[in-house]
Each structure stands twice: as C-alpha cells, then as structure tokens.
C-alpha positions in Angstrom: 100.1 60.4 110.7 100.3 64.3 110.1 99.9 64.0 106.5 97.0 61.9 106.9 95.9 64.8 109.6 96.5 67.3 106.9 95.1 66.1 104.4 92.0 65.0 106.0 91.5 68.9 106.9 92.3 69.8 103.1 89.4 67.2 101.7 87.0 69.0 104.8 87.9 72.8 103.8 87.5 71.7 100.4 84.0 70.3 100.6 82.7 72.8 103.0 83.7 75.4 100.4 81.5 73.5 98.1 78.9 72.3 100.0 75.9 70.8 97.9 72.6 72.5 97.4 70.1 70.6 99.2 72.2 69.0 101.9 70.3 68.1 105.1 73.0 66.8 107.4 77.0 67.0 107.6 79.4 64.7 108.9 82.8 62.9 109.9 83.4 59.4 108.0 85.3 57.5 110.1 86.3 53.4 109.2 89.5 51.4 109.1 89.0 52.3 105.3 89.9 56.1 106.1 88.5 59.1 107.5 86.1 62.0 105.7 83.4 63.7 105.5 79.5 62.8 104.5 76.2 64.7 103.0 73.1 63.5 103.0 70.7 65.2 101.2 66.8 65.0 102.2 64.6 62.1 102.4 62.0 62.3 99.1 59.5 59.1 99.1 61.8 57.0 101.3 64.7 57.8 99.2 68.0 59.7 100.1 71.5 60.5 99.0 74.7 60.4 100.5 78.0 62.2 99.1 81.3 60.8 101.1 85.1 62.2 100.2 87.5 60.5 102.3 91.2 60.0 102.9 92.4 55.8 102.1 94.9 54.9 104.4 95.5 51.4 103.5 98.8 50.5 104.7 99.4 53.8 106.4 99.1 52.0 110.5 101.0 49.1 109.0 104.1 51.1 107.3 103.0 49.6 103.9 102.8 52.6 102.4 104.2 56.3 103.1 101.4 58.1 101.8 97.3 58.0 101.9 94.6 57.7 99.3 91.6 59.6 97.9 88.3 58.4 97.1 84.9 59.6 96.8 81.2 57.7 96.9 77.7 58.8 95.4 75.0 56.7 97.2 71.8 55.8 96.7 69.5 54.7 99.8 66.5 53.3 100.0 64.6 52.9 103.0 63.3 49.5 103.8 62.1 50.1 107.3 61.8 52.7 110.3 61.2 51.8 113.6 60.7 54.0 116.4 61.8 53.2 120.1 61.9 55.3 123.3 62.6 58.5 121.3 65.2 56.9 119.2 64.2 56.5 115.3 65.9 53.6 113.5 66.0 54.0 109.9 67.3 51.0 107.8 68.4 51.1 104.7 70.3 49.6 101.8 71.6 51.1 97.8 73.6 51.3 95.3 76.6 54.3 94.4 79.5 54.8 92.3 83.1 54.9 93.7 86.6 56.6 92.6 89.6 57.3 93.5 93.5 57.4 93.6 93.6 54.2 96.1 96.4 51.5 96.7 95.4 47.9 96.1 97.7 45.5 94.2 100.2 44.7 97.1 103.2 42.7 96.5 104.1 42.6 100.3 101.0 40.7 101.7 102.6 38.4 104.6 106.1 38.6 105.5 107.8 39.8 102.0 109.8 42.4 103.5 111.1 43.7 100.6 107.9 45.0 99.3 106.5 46.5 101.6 106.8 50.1 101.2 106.1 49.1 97.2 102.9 51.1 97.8 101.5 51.0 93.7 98.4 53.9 93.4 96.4 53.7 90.7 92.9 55.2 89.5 89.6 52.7 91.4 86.4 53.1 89.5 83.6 50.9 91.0 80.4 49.9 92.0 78.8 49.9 95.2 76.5 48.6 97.5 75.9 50.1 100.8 74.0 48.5 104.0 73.5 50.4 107.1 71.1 51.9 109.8 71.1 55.2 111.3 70.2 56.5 114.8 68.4 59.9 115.1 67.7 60.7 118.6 65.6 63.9 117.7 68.1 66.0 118.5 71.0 68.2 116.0 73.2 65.0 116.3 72.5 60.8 114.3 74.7 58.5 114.4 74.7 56.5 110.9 76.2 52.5 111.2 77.2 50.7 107.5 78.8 48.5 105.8 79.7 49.0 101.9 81.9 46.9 99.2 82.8 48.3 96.6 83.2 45.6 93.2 85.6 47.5 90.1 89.1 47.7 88.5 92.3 49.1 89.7 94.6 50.9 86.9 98.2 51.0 88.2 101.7 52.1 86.6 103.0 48.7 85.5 105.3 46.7 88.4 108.0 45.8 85.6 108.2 48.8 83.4 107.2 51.4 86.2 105.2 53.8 83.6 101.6 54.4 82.3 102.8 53.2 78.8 102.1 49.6 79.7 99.4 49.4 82.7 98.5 47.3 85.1 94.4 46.3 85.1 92.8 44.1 88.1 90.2 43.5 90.3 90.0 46.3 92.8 90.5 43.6 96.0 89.9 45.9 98.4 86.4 47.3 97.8 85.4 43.6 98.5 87.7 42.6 101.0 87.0 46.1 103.0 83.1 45.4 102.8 84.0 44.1 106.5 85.2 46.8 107.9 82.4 49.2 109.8 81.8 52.8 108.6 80.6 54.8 111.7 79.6 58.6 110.9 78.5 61.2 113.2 76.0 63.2 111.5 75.0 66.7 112.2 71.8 68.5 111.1 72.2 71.6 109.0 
C-alpha cells in the first residue's frame, strides 16, 4: 500500500509541475480503478475537457499483483443538460477520450488458480473511451464530479510462454469494459 501511496504523490508532483494552460479546476480521481488526479479545462459552447493520470491497482487489494499500474485519459464532454436546484447546478454530460497506459489485464489466476496469482503480466493499453457522468457545483471553490467510463482497446504483453517482447502477446483490453462498472468519484477544486 505504500508504493501505491508513493507513487500516487509522484504522478501528483509530476502533473502539478506541469499543469496545463487553460485549466479551470484541479482534482483527486478516486475509483476501484485507481486513484489520481483530474483537469478540466473551461467550458466553450457546452464543451469541456478533462485530462486524468492515475495509478491502476488492479490486483493490488487482492494480492494479485505486487506492483500498480499507470494510465492516463484525454476526454471529451459534451454537455447535454444543466439543471439548477436550490443552489446546486447539475451539469450532465457524456464523450469520448483516448486511454494509455502500462496496465495489467490478461490474468491467468481468475478464480481459485492459486498458482498464478501473483503472475501479474503488464503490458502497454491503448484505447478508446467513452465517459458518462454528472457533476455537482455548489457555487462554491469545491464540485463534486460522478462518472462512469469504459474503455474498448488492446493489451500488448510479454508473451506467457517465451517471457520476452520478441514474441507478444495481443488481446482485448478486458478490463476497460469490464471496469465501466466501477464509479469514478472526483473532488474538484476551482483554480
């Protein structure tokens, strides 16, 4: 758990070293996925941007794997409807993006194959991605931002039987769809 502690700070030193031009709000990504951090840049014609970095820690609570992930998402949004309610504005919206990374996914030890379970294979995750979500602004320095993305692309791995790059290993990247269940809750605040 400290090297996912640890490297969580590294990905936020690193991107508040390099924080984009034009950002309007900063934030912590947190999901069963992983944990990060998010930019969204302004709102132009019910239209905005989201930049996310963020730590994979598939199989890190189960033992699966010794060691985290890293991934990053470029989002599109567009706004299909704000609603406005005792001070609280709803925005909803939905988009496309583009994810990568150097994630786990093809997992010998689903179930109860004990022998592979630390068999933890990274490879590189290129994919497309489709995000759902709504977020809360309360008028304040603080939104909350609710969503739900999958994320549909390959997964290049070292080969299981020859354990080198000579001879890889292409699939279906499982977990970008399997994972479009899992909530994404992040606490936005405004720059």
């Amino acid at each position: 758990m400290q090297r996912v502690l640890n490297n969580l700070l590294f990905i936020w030193l690193l991107v508040a070293f390099c924080l984009p031009a034009g950002a309007q709000e900063a934030g912590f990504f947190n999901s069963p996925k992983g944990f990060g951090a998010q930019y969204c840049f302004a709102e132009k014609d019910g239209v905005f941007h989201t930049a996310t970095a963020l730590v994979d820690i598939y199989g890190i609570p189960t033992s699966r794997c010794s060691s985290p992930g890293y991934r990053v998402n470029f989002s599109r949004q567009y706004i299909f409807r704000q609603v406005e309610n005792a001070g609280v504005s709803y925005t909803f919206y939905a988009g496309p993006g583009i994810s990568t990374g150097m994630v786990r996914d093809h997992d010998k030890g689903r179930g109860f194959d004990l022998t592979a379970l630390i068999s933890g294979n990274p490879g590189f995750m290129l994919a497309l991605s489709g995000d759902v979500g709504c977020r809360f602004d309360f008028g304040r320095k603080v939104a909350l931002d609710l969503s739900f993305m999958a994320d549909a692309g390959i997964h290049v791995r070292v080969n299981e039987k020859e354990k080198s790059y000579t001879a890889t290993s292409l699939s279906v990247y499982n977990n970008g769809l399997i994972q479009f269940l899992y909530p994404q809750l992040t606490i936005l605040y405004k720059l």
